[in-house]
C-alpha positions as CSV (number, residue, x, y, z in Angstrom):
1,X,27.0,156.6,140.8
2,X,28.3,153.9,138.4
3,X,31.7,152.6,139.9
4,X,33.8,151.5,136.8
5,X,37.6,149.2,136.9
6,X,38.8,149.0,133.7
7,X,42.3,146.0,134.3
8,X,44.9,145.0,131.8
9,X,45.8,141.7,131.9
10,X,45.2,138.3,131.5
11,X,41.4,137.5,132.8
12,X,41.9,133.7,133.7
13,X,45.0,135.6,136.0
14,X,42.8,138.5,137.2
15,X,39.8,136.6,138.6
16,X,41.6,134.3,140.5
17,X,42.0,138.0,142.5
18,X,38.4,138.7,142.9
19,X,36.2,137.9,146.1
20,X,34.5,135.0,145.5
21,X,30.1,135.0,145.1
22,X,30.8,138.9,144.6
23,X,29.3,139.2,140.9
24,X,25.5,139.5,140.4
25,X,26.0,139.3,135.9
26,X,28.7,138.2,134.3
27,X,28.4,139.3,130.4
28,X,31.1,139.1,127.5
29,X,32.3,138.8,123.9
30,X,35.0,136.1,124.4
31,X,37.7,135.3,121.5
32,X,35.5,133.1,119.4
33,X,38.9,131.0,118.3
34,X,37.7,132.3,114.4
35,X,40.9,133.7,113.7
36,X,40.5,137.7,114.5
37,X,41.9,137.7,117.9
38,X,42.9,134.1,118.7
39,X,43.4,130.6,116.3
40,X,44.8,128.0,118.5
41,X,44.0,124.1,118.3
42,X,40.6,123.3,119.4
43,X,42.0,121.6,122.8
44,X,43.8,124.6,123.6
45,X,40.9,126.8,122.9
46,X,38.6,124.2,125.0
47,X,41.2,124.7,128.0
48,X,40.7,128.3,127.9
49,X,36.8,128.4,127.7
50,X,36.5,125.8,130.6
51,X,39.5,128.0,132.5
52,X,37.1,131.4,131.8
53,X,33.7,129.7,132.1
54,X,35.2,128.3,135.9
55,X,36.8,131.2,137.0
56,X,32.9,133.2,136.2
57,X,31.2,130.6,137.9
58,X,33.2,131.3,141.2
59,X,32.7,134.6,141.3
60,X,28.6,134.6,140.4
61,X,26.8,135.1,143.2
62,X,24.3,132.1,143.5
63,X,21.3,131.8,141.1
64,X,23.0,134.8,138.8
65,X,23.8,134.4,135.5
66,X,27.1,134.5,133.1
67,X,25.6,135.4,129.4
68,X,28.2,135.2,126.6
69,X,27.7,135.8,122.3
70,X,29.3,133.4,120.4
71,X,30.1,131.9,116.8
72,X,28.3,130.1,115.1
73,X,30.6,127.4,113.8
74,X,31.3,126.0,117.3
75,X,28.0,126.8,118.5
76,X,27.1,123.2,119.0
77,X,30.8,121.9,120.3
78,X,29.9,124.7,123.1
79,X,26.9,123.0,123.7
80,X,28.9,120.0,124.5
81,X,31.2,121.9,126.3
82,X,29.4,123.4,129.1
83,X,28.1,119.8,129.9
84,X,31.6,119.4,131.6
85,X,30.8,122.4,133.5
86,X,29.0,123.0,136.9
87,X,26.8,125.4,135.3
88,X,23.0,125.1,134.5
89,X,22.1,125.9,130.8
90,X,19.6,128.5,130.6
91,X,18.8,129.2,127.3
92,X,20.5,130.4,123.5
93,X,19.1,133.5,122.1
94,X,19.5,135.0,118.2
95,X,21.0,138.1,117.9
96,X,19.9,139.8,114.8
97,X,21.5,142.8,113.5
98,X,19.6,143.1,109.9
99,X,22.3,146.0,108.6
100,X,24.8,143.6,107.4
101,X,25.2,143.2,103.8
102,X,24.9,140.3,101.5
103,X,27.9,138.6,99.7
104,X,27.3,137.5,96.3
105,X,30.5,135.9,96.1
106,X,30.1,133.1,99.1
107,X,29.0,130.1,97.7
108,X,27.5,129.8,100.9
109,X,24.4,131.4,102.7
110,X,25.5,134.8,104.7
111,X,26.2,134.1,108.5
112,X,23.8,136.8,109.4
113,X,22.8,136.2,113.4
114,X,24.9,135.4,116.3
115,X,24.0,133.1,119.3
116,X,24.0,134.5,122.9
117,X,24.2,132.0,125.4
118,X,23.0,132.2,128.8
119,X,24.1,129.5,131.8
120,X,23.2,129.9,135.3
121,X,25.0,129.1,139.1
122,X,22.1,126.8,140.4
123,X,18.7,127.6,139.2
124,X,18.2,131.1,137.5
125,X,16.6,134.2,138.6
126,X,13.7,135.3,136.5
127,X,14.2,138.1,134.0
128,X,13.4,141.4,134.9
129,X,10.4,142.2,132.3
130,X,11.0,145.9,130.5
131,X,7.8,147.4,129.9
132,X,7.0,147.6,126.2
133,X,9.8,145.0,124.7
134,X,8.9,141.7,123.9
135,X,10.8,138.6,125.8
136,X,11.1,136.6,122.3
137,X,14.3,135.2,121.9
138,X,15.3,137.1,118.5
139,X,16.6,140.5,119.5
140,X,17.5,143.0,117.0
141,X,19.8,145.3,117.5
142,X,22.2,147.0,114.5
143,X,25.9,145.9,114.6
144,X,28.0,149.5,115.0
145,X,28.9,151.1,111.7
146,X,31.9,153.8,111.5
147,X,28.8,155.8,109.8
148,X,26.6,155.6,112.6
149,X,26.5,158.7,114.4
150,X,25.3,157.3,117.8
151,X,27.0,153.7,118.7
152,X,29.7,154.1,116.0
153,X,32.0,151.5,115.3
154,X,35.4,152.3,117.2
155,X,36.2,148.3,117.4
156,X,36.5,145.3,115.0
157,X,34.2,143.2,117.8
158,X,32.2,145.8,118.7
159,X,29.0,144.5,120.1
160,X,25.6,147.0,120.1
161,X,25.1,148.9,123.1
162,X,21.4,148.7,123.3
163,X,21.7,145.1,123.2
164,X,24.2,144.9,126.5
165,X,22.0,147.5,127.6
166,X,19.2,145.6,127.5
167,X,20.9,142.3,128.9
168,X,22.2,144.2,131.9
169,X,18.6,145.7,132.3
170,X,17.0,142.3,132.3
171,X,19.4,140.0,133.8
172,X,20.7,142.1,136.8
173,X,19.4,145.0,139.4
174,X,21.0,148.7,139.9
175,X,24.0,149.2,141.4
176,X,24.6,145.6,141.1
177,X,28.2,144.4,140.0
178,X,28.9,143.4,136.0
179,X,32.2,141.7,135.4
180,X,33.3,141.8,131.8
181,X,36.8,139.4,131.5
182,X,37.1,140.6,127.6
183,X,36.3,144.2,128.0
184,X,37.5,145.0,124.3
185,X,36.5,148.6,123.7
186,X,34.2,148.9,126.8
187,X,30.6,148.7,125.7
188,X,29.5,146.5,129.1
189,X,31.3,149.2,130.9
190,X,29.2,151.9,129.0
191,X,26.4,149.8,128.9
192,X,26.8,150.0,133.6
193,X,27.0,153.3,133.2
194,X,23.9,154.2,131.5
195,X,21.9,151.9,133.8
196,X,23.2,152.4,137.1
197,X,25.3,149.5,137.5
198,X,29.1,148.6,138.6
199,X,31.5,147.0,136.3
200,X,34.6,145.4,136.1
201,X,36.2,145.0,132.7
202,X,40.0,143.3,131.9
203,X,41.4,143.1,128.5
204,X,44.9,142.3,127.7
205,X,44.7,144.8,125.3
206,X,46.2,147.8,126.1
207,X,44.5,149.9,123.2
208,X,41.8,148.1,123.7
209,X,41.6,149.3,127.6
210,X,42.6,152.7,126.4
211,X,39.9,152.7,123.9
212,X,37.4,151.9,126.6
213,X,38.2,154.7,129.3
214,X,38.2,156.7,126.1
215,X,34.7,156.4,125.5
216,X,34.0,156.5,129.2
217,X,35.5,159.8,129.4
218,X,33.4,161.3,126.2
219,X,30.3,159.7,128.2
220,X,31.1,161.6,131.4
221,X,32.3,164.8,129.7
222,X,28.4,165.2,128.1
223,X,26.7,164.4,131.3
């Protein structure tokens, strides 16, 4: 059975806590600096993504993987960025959700896919291969609506299940241990549950934590 620790509080903080080497994945939506949950100056916001990217990397056991989405308007600073870490660069995949609407308005083209980018401690372990789905770097997977009646939206930065699913799936083994440091409404914690993995998931969000054993609880409840 899934063993799930749901933490309020500041990450950077928390992880300094954690056995070191104890984590086999580490997977996450961090604040993306865009202006929804954080819009600091850019060295501030680099402090706090080398802080968080550190603090994963010494708690990854070796050869296992930290795999994070992120914007695409710093997308190439990151790129940068993680060349000041310890951390071997893996590869960027394309997340694809295909349900979200065009603007007419933005004189602009749509931002329509999101990166996902995956760094290693030392050289990485090869992917687990799922029968039947394809290894190509585009996944698609539907961003949650508030209409959908399976994965509804319950979050602003609500991330697809099936798509942690599938990361936890093919980047980690059962009962191994997940750490999530931005939890938000628990979808990596759901996500551990329906594959037969542990998680640990801090958010300094209280609503946001309560929102996550929440959804937990309604999972449980129909088992």
């Amino acid at each position: 059975m899934s063993k799930i620790d749901l933490i309020c509080g500041d990450c950077l903080e928390i992880m300094g806590t954690l056995r070191r080497e104890s984590v086999d994945l580490a997977l996450t939506d961090p604040p993306y600096n865009v202006g929804t949950f954080l819009n600091v100056e850019m060295d501030d916001y680099e402090d706090l993504m080398l802080e968080f990217m550190e603090k994963v990397y010494n708690l990854l056991k070796p050869h296992r993987k930290l795999i994070f989405t992120f914007s695409q308007k710093y997308m190439f600073w990151l790129y940068d960025l993680i060349k000041k870490t310890n951390y071997v660069f893996v590869q960027t995949l394309c997340h694809f959700p295909r349900n979200i609407a065009s603007c007419t308005s933005n004189p602009l083209y749509r931002t329509h896919w999101q990166p996902i980018f995956i760094l290693s401690k030392f050289k990485p372990e090869k992917l687990v291969r799922i029968k039947s789905i394809s290894t190509i770097d585009v996944l698609e997977y539907p961003t949650p609506q508030s209409n959908f009646r399976k994965d509804k939206r319950l979050f602003v930065t609500q991330k697809p299940l099936e798509l942690f699913e599938r990361l936890i799936l093919e980047n980690s083994k059962e009962k191994g241990l997940v750490l999530d440091p931005f939890i938000g409404s628990g979808t990596t914690a759901i996500a551990c549950l329906k594959t037969n993995r542990h998680c640990i998931g801090i958010d300094n969000n209280p609503d946001a934590i309560k929102l996550a054993e929440e959804r937990i609880e309604r999972l449980n409840s129909a088992e």
